[in-house]
C-alpha positions in Angstrom: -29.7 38.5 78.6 -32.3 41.6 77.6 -31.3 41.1 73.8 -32.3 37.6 73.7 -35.5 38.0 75.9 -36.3 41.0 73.4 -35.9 38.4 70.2 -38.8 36.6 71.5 -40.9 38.7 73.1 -40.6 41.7 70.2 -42.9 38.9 68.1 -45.8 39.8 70.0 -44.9 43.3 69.9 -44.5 43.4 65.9 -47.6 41.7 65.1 -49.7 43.9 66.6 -47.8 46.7 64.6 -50.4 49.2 63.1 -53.5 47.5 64.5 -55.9 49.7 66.4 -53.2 52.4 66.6 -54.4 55.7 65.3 -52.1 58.5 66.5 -52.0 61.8 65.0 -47.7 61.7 64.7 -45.8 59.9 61.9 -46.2 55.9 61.6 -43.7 53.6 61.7 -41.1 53.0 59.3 -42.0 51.4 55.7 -45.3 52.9 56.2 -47.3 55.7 54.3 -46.8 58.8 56.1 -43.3 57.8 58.1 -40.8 60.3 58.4 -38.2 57.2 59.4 -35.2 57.4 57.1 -33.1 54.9 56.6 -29.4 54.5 57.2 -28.3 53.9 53.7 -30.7 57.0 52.5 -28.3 59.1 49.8 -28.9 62.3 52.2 -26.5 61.3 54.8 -23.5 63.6 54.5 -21.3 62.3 57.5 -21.4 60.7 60.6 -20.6 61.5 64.2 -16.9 61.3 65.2 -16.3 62.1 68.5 -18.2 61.5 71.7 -18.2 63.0 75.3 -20.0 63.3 78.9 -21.0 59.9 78.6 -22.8 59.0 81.7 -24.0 56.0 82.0 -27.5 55.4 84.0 -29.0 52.3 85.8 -29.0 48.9 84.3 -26.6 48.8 81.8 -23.9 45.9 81.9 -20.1 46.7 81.2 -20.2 44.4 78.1 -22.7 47.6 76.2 -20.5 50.5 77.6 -18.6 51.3 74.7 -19.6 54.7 73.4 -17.1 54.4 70.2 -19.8 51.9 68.8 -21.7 54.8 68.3 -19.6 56.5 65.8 -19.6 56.3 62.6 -22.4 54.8 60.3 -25.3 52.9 61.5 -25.0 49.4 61.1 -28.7 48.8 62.1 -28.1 45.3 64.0 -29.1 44.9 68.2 -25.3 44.2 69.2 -23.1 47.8 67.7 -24.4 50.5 70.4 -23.6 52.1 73.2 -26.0 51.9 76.1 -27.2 54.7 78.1 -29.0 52.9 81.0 -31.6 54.2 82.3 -31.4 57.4 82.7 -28.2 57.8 81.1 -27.0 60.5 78.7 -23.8 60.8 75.9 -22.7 63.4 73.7 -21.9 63.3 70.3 -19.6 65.1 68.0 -18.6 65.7 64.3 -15.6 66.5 62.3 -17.6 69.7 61.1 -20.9 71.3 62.5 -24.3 70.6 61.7 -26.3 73.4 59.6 -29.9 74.2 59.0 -30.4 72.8 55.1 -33.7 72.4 53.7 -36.0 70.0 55.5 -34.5 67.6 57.8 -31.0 68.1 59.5 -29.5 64.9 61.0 -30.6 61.5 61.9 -30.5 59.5 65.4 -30.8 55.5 65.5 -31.5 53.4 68.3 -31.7 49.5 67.9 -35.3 48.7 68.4 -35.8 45.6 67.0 -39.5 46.0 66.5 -41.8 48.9 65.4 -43.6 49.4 68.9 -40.4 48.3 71.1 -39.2 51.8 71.5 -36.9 52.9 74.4 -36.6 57.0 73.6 -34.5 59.6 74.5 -34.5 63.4 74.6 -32.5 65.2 71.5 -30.5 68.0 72.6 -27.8 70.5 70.5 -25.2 72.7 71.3 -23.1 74.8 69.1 -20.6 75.9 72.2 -20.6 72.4 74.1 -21.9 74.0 77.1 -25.4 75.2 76.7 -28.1 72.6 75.3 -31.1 73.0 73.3 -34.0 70.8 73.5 -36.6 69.7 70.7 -40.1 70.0 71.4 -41.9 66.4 72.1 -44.6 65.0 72.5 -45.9 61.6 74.3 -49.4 60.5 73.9 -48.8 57.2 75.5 -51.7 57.2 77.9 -50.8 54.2 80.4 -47.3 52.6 82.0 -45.2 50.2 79.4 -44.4 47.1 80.5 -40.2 46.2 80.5 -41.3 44.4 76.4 -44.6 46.3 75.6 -45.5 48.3 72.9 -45.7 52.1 71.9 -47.6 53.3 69.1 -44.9 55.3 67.4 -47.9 57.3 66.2 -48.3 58.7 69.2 -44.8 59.7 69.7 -42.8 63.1 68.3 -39.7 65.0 68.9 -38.2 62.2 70.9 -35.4 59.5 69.6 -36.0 56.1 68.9 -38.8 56.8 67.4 -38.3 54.4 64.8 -37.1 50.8 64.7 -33.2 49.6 64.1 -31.9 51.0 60.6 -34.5 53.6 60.7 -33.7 56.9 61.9 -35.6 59.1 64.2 -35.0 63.0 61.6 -34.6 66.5 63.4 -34.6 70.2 62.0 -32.8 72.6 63.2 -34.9 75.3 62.2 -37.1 73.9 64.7 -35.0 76.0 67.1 -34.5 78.7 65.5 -34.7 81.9 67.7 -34.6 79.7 71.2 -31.5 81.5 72.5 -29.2 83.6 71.2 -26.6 80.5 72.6 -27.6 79.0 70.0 -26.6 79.0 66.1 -28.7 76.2 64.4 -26.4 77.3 61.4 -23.1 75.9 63.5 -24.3 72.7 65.9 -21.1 70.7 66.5 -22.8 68.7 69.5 -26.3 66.9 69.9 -26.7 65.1 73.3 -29.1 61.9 74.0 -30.9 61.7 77.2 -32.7 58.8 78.3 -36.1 58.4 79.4 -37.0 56.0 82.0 -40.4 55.4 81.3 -41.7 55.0 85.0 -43.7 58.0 84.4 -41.0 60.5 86.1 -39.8 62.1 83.2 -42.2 64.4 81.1 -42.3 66.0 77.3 -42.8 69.4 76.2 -45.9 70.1 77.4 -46.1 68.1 81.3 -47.3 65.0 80.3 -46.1 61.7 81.2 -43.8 59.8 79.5 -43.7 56.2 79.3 -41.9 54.0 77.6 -40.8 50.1 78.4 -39.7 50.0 82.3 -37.8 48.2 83.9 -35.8 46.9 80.9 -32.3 46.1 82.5 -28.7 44.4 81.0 -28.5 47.0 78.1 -31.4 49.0 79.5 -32.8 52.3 78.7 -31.2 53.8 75.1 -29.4 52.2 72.7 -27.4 54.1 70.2 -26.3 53.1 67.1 -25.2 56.6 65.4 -25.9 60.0 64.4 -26.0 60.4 60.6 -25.7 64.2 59.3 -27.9 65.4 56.4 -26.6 68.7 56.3 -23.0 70.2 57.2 -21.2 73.5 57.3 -19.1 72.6 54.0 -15.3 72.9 54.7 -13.4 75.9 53.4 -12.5 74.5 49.4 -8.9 74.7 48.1 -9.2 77.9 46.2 -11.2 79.8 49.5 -8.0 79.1 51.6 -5.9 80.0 48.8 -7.7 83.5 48.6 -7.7 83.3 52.4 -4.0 83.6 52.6 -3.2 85.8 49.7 -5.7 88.0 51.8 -3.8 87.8 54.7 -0.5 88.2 53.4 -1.6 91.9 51.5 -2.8 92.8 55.0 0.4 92.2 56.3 2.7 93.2 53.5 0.5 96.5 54.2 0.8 97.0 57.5 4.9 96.5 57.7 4.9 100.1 54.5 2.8 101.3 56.5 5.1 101.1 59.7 8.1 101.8 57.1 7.0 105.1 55.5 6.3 106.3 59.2 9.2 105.2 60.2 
């Protein structure tokens, strides 16, 4: 089974954690500069809720196909995810939008059990469920990845799984600000995660290659674990619908002495 191949083989892969690596992107988590945050971090507001459009790529065993493990909190273990496959994508959703706040937005975690064991994925959000928005990323991984080698996660930005299990991967919406006029980064009620198969197909931002660990296979390709929400449109409070309806029942209450005194 990939998971317990991945318990011995990540050793190799965490000890060499930080050596030699000198990307210009954020380091891993626990370290000076990371941007990781973890899943029991005070800033998380709420957690996704819903899924949809789960299409599940290559690889991927029917034991790991259960997308409701990725609702809710993280629990930061390698068992409670969903698998994508390779190549796969799902869609998540929350009981209200996601808004543009200061700094940081929401949160994705993947189950990486080891700083440079990172299978990534492509972010995307929607606000009408239709039309998705990408984040800008970039890959600086310069040769193939074996199916259990290591990426420097310093040389990796604007892609999930980023960081290692209980860490997650942040995203700002203001980022996008301005992309489309589809979008409103000030209502986001969907963020999709698209696998990368690290064979060198798939690309980031700018053309380059990406590459990741290929060919992992059982649960292979992306592993989510949940969506965590920093910032969300607030729901209306008690006194706002009050004033809502009192609003709405002068309009009305108008309208019929209107119709009466032309009557």
């Amino acid at each position: 089974m990939k998971r317990l191949l991945i318990l011995g083989l990540a050793v190799l892969a965490a000890s060499t954690t930080g050596e030699g690596r000198a990307g210009p992107y954020a380091s891993a988590a626990g370290t000076a500069g990371s941007t990781a945050i973890h899943k029991d971090d005070p800033s998380f507001v709420a957690w996704a809720t819903g899924y949809q459009n789960y299409v599940v790529g290559t690889d991927c065993d029917a034991e790991w196909q259960t997308p409701g493990k990725a609702l809710g909190k993280a629990v930061g273990g390698s068992y409670d995810i969903v698998c994508l496959g390779n190549g796969g994508a799902i869609t998540l959703t929350f009981d209200a939008p996601i808004t543009d706040g200061e700094g940081y937005d929401f949160a994705v975690f993947e189950n990486g059990i080891a700083d440079t064991f990172l299978e990534l994925g492509y972010v995307e959000v929607s606000s009408n469920g239709t039309d998705f928005f990408r984040f800008a990323n970039d890959s600086l991984t310069a040769s193939p990845v074996s199916a259990f080698g290591a990426v420097d996660p310093t040389n990796i930005t604007g892609l999930a799984s980023k960081y290692r299990q209980s860490y997650g991967t942040p995203f700002d919406l203001a980022e996008l600000d301005g992309v489309s006029e589809l979008l409103d980064i000030e209502n986001v009620g969907y963020v999709k995660i698209v696998d990368i198969v690290g064979d060198g197909t798939y690309l980031d931002t700018s053309g380059d290659v990406i590459y990741d660990p290929y060919n992992t296979v059982g649960s292979g390709g992306f592993d989510l674990d949940a969506i965590g929400v920093m910032h969300q449109v607030p729901e209306p409070t008690v006194m706002a619908l009050f004033l809502g309806g009192a609003l709405a029942a002068a309009a009305t209450r108008g309208r019929r002495s209107r119709r009466q005194a032309q009557g």
